[in-house]
C-alpha positions as CSV (number, residue, x, y, z in Angstrom):
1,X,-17.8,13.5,9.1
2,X,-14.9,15.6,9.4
3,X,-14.1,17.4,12.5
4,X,-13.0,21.1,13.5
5,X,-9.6,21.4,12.6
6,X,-9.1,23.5,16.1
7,X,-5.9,20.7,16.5
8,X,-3.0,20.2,14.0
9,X,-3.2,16.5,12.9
10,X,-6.6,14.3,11.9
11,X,-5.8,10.3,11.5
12,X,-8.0,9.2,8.6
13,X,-8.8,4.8,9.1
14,X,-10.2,2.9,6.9
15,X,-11.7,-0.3,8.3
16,X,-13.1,-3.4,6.9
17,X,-16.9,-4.3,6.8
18,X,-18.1,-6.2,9.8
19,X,-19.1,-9.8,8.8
20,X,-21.5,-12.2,10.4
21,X,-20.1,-14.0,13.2
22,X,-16.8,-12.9,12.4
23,X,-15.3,-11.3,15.8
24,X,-12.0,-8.9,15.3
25,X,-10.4,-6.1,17.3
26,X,-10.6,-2.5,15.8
27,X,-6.8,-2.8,15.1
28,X,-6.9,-6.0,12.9
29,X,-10.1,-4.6,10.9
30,X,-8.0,-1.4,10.2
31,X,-7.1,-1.8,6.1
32,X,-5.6,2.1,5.5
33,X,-4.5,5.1,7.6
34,X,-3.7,8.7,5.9
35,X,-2.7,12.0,7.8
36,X,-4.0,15.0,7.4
37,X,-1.9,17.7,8.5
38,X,-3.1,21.1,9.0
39,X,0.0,24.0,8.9
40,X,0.9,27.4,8.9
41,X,3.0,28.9,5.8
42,X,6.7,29.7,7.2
43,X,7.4,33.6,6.8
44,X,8.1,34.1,3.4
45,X,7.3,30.9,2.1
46,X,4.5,31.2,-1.1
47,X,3.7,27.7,-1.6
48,X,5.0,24.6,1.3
49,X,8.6,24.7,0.8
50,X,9.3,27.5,-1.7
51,X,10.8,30.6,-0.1
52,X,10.5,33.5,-2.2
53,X,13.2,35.4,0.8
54,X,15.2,33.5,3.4
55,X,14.4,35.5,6.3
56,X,17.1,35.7,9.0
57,X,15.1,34.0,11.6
58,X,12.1,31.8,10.9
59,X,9.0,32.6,12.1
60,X,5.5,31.0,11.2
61,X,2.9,32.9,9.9
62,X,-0.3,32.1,11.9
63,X,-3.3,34.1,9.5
64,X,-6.0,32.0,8.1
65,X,-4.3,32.5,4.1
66,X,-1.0,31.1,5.6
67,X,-3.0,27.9,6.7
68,X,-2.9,24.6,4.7
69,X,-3.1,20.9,4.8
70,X,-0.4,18.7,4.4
71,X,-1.5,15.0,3.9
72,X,0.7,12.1,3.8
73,X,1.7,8.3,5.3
74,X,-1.1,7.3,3.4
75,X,-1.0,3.4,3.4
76,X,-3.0,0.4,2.7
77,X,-2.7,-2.8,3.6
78,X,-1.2,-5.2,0.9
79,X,-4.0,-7.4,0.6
80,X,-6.7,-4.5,0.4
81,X,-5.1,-2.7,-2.3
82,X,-7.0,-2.0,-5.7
83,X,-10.1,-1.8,-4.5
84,X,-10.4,1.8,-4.1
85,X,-9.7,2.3,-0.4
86,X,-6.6,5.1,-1.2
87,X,-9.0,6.9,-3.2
88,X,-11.8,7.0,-1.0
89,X,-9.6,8.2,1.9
90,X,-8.2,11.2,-0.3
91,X,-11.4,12.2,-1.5
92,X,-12.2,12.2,2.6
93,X,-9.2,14.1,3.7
94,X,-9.8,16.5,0.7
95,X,-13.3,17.3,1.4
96,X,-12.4,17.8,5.2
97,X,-9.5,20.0,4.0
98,X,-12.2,22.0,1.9
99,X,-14.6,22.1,4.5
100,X,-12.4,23.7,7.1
101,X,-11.7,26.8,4.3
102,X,-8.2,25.6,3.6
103,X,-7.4,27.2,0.1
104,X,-4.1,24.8,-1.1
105,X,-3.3,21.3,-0.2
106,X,0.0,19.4,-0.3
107,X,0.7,16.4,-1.0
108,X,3.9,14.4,0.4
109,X,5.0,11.4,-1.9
110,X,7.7,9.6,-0.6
């Protein structure tokens, strides 16, 4: 379940199933992180990074249409990839970015 976006940043794990007498600490079942970002438009900025002015001075403009999320870092571990873990996570941080009202979503792929 996603939570309130009242902060900035949400950490999105992915961890592997628990198996029978199989003992491991949260970190070393942890098979995918992602970010999920939540930020304000700059003024005069129409889409993340596209400035239809430069203004002088930057300011941020703080009104719920100027509000997005950003994801990115998304990362799994080598030997989980392929199975759909990335996907799963996106669709997560997606539906959590929906649920909060966000209108646009960016992506960063590095």
């Amino acid at each position: 379940e996603c939570v309130s976006t009242k902060g900035v940043w949400i950490q999105v794990y992915q961890v592997r199933k628990e198996q029978k007498n199989v003992k491991r600490s949260i970190i070393k079942s942890v098979v995918g992180t992602l970010d999920l970002n939540i930020r304000y438009l700059l003024q005069g900025e129409t889409f993340p990074g596209e400035r239809v002015k430069t203004p002088f001075c930057c300011s941020t403009n703080r009104t719920p249409l100027s509000r997005y999320g950003y994801i990115a870092n998304l990362c799994v571990a080598k030997s989980d990839r392929r199975q759909g873990i990335a996907s799963n996570m996106m669709y997560f941080a997606v539906e959590c970015a929906k649920s909060n009202e966000f209108e646009h979503i960016a992506i960063v792929l590095r």
